[in-house]
N, C-alpha and C positions, 0 to 999 in steps of 0.2 A: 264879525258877522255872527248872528246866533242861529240857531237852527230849532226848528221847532220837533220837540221829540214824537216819534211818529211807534206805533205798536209795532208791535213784532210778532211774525208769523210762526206759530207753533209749530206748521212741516218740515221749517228750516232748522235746521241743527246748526246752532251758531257756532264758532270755533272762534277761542282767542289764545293766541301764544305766548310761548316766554323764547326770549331771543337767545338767540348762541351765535358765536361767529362762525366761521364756514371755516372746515377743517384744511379741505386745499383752493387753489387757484383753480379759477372756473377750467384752465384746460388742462389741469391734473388727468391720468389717466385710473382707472379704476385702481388698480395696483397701489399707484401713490396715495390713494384716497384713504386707504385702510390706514386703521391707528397701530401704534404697537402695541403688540403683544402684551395684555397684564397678566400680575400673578393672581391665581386666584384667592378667597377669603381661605382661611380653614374651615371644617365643616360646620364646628360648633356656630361659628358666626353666620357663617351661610343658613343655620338653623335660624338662629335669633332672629336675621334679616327675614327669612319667610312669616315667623309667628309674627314678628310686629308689623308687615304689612296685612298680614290676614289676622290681625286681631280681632274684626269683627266677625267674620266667619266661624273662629274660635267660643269667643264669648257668646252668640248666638246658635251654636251650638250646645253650648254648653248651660244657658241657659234654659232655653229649646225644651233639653234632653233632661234636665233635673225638675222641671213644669210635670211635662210629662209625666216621669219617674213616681212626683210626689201625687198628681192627681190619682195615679194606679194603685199607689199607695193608699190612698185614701179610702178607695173605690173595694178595696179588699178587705171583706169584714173582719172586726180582732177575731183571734181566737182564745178559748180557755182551758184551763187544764185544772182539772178536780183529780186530788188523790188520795185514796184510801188506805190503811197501814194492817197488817195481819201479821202475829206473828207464829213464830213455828214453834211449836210446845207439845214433844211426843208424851204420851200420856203414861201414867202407872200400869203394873201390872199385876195381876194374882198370883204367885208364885204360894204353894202349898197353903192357901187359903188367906195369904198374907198380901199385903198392898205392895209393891217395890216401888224403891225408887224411880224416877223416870231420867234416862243418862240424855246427858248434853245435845243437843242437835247439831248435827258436825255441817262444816261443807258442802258435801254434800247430797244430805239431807235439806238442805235450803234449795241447793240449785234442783231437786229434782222437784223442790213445791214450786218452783218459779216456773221449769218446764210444763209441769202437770195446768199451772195460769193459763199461758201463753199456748196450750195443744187446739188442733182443730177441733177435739169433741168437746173440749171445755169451753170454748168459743161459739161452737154451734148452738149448744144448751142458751147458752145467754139468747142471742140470735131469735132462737125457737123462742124464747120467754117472754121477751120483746115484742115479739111480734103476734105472738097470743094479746099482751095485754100492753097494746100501744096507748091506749091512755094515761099510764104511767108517766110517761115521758112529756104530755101536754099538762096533766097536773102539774108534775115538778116544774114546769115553766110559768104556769099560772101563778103558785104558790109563791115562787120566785119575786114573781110582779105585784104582792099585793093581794091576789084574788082570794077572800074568807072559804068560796064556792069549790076551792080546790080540791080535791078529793087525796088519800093518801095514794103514795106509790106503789105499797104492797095490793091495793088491793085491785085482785083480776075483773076484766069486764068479763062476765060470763055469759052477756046477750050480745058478745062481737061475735060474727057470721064467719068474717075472714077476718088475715092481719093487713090484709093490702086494701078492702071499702073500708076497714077504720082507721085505716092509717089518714086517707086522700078526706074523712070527716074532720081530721085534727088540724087544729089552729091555735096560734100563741093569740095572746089578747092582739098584739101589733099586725094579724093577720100574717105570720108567717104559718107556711104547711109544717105540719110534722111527721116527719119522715123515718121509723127508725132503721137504723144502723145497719148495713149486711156488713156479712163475716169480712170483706174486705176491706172496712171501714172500721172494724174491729183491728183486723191486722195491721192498719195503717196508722192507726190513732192511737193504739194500746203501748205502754207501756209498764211491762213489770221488769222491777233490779232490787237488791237487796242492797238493806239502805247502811251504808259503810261496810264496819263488820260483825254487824248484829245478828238475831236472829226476825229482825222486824223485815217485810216486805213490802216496798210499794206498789201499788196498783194505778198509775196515772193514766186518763183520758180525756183527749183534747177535741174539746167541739167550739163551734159558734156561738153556741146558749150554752152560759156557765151552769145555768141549773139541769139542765139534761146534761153536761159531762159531768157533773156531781151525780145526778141518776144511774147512770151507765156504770161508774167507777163504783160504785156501793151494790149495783144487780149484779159487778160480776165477781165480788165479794164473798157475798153472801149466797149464789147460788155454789161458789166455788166450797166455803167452811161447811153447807148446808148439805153441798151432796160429799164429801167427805163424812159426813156423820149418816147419813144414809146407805151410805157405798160400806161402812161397818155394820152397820144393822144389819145388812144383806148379808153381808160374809157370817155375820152370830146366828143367824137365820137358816140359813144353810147347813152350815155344823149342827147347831142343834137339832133339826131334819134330818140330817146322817146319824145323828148319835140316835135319838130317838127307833130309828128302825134299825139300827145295831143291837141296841137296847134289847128291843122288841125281839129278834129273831135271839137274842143269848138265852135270854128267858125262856122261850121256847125250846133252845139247846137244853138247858137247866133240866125244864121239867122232863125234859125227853129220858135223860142220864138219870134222874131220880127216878125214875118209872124200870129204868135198866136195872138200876141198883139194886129196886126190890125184886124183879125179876131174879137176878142173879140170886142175891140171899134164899129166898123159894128154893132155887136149886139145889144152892148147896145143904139148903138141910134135907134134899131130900137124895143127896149125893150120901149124907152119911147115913143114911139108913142103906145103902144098894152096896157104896164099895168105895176105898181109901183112896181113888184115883181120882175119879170123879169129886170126890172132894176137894183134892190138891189145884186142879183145874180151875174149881168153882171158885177157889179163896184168888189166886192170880186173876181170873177175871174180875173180882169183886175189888181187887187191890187198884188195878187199872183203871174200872170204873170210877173208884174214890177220887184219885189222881186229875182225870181230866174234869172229873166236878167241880173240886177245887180247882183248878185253873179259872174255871169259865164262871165260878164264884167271885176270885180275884178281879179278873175282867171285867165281870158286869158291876163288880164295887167302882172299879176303877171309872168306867164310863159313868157310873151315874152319879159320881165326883164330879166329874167332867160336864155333864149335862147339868150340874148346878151353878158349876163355876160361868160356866155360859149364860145362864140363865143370870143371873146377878152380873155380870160383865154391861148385857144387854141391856140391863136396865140404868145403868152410868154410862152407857156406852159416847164419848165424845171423842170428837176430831183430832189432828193432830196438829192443827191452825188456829189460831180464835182472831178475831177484831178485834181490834188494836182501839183504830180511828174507824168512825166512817166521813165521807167524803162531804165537803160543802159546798155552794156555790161559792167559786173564788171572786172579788171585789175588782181585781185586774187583770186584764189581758196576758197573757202567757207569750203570745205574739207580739216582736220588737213593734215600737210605736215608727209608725210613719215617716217622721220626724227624722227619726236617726238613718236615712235610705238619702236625707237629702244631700249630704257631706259624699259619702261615697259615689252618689250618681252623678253629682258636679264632679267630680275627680276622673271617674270614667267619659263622662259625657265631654269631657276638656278636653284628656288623652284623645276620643275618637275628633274631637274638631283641629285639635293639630293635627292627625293622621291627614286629616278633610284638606286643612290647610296646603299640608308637602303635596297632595294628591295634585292637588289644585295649580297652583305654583309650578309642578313637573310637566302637565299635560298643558300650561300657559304657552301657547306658540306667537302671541303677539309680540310686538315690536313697541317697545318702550322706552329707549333713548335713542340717543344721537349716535353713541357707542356702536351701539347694536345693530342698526342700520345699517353705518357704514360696516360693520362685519360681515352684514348676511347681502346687503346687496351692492358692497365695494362704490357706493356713490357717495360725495358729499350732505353733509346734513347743515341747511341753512338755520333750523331752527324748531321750538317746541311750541305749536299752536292750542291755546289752554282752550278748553272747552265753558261758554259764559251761561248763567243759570237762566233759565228762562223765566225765573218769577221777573227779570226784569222788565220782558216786555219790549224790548228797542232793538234793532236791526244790529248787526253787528257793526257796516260799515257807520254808521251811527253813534255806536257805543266807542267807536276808533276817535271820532270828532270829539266825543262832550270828551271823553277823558286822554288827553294826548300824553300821561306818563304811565299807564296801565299796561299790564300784561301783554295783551293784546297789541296797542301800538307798538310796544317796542320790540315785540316779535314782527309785529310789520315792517318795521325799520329795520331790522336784522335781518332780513327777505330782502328786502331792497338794496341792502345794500352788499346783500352778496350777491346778490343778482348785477353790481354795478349799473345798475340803470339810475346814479345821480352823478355817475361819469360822463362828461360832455363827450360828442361824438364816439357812443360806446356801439360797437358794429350788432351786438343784441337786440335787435330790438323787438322782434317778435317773439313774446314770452306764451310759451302752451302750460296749458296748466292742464295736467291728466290725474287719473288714479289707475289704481287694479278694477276696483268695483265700485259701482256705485253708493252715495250716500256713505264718503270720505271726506266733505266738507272743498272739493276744489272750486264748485260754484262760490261759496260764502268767501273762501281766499283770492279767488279773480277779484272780488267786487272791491273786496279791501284791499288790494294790491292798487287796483286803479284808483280808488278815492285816496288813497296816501298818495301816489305819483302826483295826482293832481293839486294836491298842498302844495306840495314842493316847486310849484309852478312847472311842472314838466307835463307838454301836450301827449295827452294819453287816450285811447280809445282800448273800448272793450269791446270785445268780440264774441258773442255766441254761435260757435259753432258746433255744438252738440245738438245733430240733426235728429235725434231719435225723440232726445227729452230736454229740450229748451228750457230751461229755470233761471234766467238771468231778468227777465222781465217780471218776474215777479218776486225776481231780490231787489227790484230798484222800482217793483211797482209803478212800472208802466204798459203802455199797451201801446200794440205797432200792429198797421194791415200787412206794411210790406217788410219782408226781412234780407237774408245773403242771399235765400233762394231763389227770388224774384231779384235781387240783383243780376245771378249770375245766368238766370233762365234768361230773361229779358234784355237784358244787356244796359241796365239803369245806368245811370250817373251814381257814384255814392253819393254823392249831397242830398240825394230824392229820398236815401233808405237811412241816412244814419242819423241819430236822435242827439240834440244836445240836453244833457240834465245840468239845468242852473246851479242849484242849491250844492254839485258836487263837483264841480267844476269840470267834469268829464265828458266824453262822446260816445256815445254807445251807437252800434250795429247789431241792432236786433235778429234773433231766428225765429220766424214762424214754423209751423208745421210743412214739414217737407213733400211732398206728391210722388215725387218721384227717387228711385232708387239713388241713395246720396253716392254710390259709388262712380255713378255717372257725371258727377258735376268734379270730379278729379280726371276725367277723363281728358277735356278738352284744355285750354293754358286758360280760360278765363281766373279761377280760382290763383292761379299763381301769379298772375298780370294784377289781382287786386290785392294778392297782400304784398306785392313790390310797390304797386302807387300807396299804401296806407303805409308803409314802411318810409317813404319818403316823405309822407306828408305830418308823420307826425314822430316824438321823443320815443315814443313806447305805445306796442299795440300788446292787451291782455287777452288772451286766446282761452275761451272755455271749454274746451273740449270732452269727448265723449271719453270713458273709462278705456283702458287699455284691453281688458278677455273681453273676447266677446265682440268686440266693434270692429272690424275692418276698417273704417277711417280713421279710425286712430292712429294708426300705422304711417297712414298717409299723410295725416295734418303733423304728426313727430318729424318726419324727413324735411316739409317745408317748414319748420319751424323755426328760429336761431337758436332757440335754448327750450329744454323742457325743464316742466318744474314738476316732478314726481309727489303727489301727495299720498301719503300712507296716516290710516288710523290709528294712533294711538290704542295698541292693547287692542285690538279688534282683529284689525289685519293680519292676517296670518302670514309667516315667513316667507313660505313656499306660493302662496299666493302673488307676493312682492316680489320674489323672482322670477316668476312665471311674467309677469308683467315685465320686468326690466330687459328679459328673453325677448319680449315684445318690441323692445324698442332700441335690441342690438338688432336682430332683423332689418327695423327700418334704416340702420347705420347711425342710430344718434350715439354708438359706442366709439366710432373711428376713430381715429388720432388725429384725423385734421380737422374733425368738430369740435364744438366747443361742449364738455361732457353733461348731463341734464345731474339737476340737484335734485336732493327730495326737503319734505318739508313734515314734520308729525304734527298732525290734526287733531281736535276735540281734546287733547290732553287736562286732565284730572290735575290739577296742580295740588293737591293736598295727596293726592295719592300715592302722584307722583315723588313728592319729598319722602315719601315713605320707605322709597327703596333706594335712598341714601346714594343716587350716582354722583353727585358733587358735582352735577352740572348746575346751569344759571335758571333750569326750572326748580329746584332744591332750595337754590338762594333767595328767588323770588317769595316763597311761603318764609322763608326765617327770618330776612329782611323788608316784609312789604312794607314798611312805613318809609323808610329810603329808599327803595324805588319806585313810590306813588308821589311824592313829593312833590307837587307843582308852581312851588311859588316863583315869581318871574317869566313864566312860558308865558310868549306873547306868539299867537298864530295869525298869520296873516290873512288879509280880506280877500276873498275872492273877485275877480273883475266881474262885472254886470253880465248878465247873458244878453249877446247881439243878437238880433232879429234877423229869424231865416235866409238863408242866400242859396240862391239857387247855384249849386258849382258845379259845373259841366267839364271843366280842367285841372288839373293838379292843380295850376298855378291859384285858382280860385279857391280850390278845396281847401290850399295853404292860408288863403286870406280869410277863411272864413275863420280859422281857428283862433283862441286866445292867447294873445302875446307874451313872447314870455316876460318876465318879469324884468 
């Protein structure tokens, strides 16, 4: 019999599993259900296992993070670095009218010309110079680029008003502002060091525009050699000044002592006309006199020696640095290229997406095998329900039919038959399908529970009883006026309320929307008078119940159940959630030891993901071997019986007859 394939609804979250067998016998106690104790990996490998499940997390970070890296990269103008060369060459000197040698320039003598570069007042000066004559700095960019129009650097705008309106006028041709440099920018970008161990000094400065750091590295050059040779003139200037009014007042002295002299002489000839005393006197002052004349002879020789030697000093007066180099626009970048940030930043960006990885993987509180389960909530694990892509488009219980060796079936198979419901006279037969929360896939596992039952030729009915949020009709896309609730208000016949679906060989009992408080319809025995006559009347009834937090009737439909069937998400569900839930359903006593204990079952499961973390369970095997476990050749499924024409059943005995025979 073929089936025509019907769309599938996008709200629905299909689930298809991979089968495992049941760890204990259905009336194992929690205790027995637990596995034993394993050893753990070592760490190293517990490493391995995290990166290779989160390899994409990794690589996409790290990708991500090295994108990034390089467009900032990009986005950050080069920089350039122009250096100028000066060296130190203390100069000759006049010694007795003679030139000397000029001695070695030591140590330091270098370091104090490199301090004297690098000082605030020698920074300032530039600073001030700049900013007097900011057109300087858009010349050398102009000139740089081609432009004939360019004007030289030396020379000043003399009709700038200020340096900050002729700064905010300056533009490179490409429409950048020109902006010069404050002393901060100097201090930040300056470099002077003496170059090995010469007497040559570098002058390096790093800008954006190679031709303004070539500008800058030659202004602070040259006002550096230029005021060193001014800063001398000033000092020859000064002395000469001093000497000149030394000069001046000796000569004065002179004449003063020669006006004495003759004074004195006077006297003494007219001492020796008067008396021998007076003469002796006059010759000792006259001696004295002589004495300090010649002195201040000597002196005023000596100073106006001196004031010559100056004077011709002054007019060779040079520095004790000259240029060497001056500075050019450099042709490359001084700043690493882009390029070279991408190796490092994948390296770092890697390290943080493993960090992201372990982070990830530690703070993971879902539940992800069978293992696990059974550890955290001491229940059996029937099986791993793989989650199916929805580019398919086909219903799950659908996708159960066209393909009966898939994933999905044989995890249905593995449900059923640890559930023993293809055990003749098996006392189970009211199966509750619950979760923790809603949107765990227990509606999509009801449906396909009973369309398999119903292959097998076992009379099966499903049951919606999730009074809040009904979804069983629109998994099996149909539609009913009357459902349980109106059974159980009204006091129906089920033959009136319950649905036969042809194509699935199934009985469904629909739920409409409930009116009244569902805690009331457990109140009275009707509910439990009707799932004893559907217990009798048929192999297996599929129960779709409401989530376990949260619902009150849940509680209540677990205790009237035979067996629950615990559905948990796959990696969603959190631990503490699942036991909070199972808390729920010792309450209701489905933990006793004279019940038969509830199984769970993992949902939506990732089977590529899932083989990812290496549990060596039959979801693991299924991705390594799918071509041997999709295999179909020889499966022959058998035909469904005709759908019989509605019967009204008012008695069990009718209700029995109306059903399909078994095989």
């Amino acid at each position: 019999m073929k089936f025509a394939p019907e769309s599938f609804d996008p709200a629905e979250q299909p689930e298809f599993s991979v089968p495992s067998r049941p760890k204990e016998a259905e009336g194992a106690s929690p205790q027995r259900a637990s596995a034993p104790v394993q050893v753990s990996d070592p760490p190293f490998r517990q490493l391995t296992g995290i990166l290779y499940r989160r390899i994409g997390l990794v690589v996409g970070v790290a990708v991500l993070g090295t994108c990034l890296a390089g467009a900032v990269g990009l986005l950050i103008p080069p920089k350039y670095t122009a250096k100028a060369q000066i060296v130190v060459e203390p100069q000759a000197g006049q010694v007795n009218g003679q030139t000397a040698s000029a001695p070695l320039a030591d140590e330091p003598a270098i370091d104090t010309q490199v301090t004297m570069l690098t000082s605030h007042d020698n920074l300032q000066r530039v600073v001030d110079s700049l900013a007097k004559n900011p057109e300087s700095l858009a010349d050398a960019s102009r000139k740089s680029s081609g432009d004939s129009d360019a004007t030289s650097p030396e020379t000043p705008d003399k009709n700038a008003v200020s340096s900050t309106a002729a700064a905010e006028k300056l533009s490179t041709p490409a429409g950048k502002r020109i902006v010069p440099p404050t002393l901060d920018d100097l201090e930040r970008y300056l470099r002077v060091s003496q170059e090995r161990t010469s007497r040559v000094i570098g002058v390096s400065y790093t800008s954006t525009d190679p031709a303004i750091a070539a500008a800058i590295a030659n202004r602070i050059v040259q006002l550096f050699v230029d005021g060193q040779s001014e800063q001398k003139r000033e000092i020859a200037n000064r002395e000469l000044a001093r000497l000149d009014d030394r000069i001046a007042e000796l000569k004065k002295e002179v004449e003063q002592a020669g006006a004495a002299v003759q004074k004195t002489v006077q006297q003494r000839l007219a001492a020796t006309q008067n008396s021998p005393g007076e003469e002796r006197e006059a010759d000792l002052r006259l001696r004295e006199l002589e004495r300090e004349g010649s002195a201040r002879d000597q002196l005023y020789t000596n100073l106006v020696r001196r004031q010559k030697e100056l004077r011709y000093q002054q007019e060779i007066v040079a520095s004790d640095v000259r240029i060497l180099s001056l500075a050019s626009p450099p042709d490359r970048p001084s700043s690493p290229s882009p390029l070279l940030f991408i190796f490092p930043a994948f390296v770092l960006f890697s390290m943080g997406g493993c960090l992201l990885a372990v982070a990830a993987e530690r703070l993971d509180r879902g539940l992800r095998s069978e293992q696990e389960v059974v550890d955290a909530l001491g229940l059996p694990c029937l099986g791993l329900v793989s989650q199916l892509s929805r580019t398919g488009r086909i219903r799950p219980h659908k996708y159960l039919l066209r393909h009966p060796f898939s994933a999905y079936t044989e995890a249905i198979r593995s449900v059923v038959a640890g559930l023993r419901l293809t055990t003749p006279h098996e006392p189970s037969k009211i199966i509750l399908t619950s979760s923790s929360v809603p949107s765990e896939g227990k509606t999509t596992l009801a449906v396909s529970l009973a369309v398999y039952i119903a292959q097998i030729r076992r009379r099966v009915l499903l049951v919606d009883l999730d009074f809040r949020h009904p979804t069983v009709q629109r998994a099996l896309r149909t539609r009913a006026k009357r459902g349980v609730v109106d059974l159980l208000l009204h006091d129906l016949p089920p033959a009136d309320v319950i649905q036969r679906v042809p194509h699935l060989g199934l009985d469904f009992l629909p739920m409409t929307r409930c009116p009244v408080d569902p805690v009331t319809l457990f109140a009275g025995d009707q509910l439990t008078r009707l799932l004893h006559q559907l217990r009798e009347s048929y192999d297996c009834v599929i129960v779709d119940g409401p989530p376990l937090l949260g619902v009150t009737e849940s509680r209540l439909l677990a205790a009237m159940a035979d067996k629950v069937l615990f559905v948990v998400k796959w990696g969603s569900t959190r631990r503490e959630t699942a036991q909070n839930a199972v808390n729920v359903l010792r309450s209701a006593g489905c933990l006793d030891q004279n019940r038969v204990q509830p199984s769970t079952v993992l949902t939506q499961v990732d089977l590529k993901e899932h083989a990812r973390y290496r549990y060596g369970d039959v979801g693991e095997h299924f991705v390594k071997y799918e071509k041997y476990y999709s295999n179909s050749v020889g499966y022959w499924r058998p035909k469904l019986s005709l759908p019989k024409p509605p019967v009204s059943v008012t008695s069990e005995d009718d209700l029995q007859k109306a059903r399909v025979p078994e095989a």
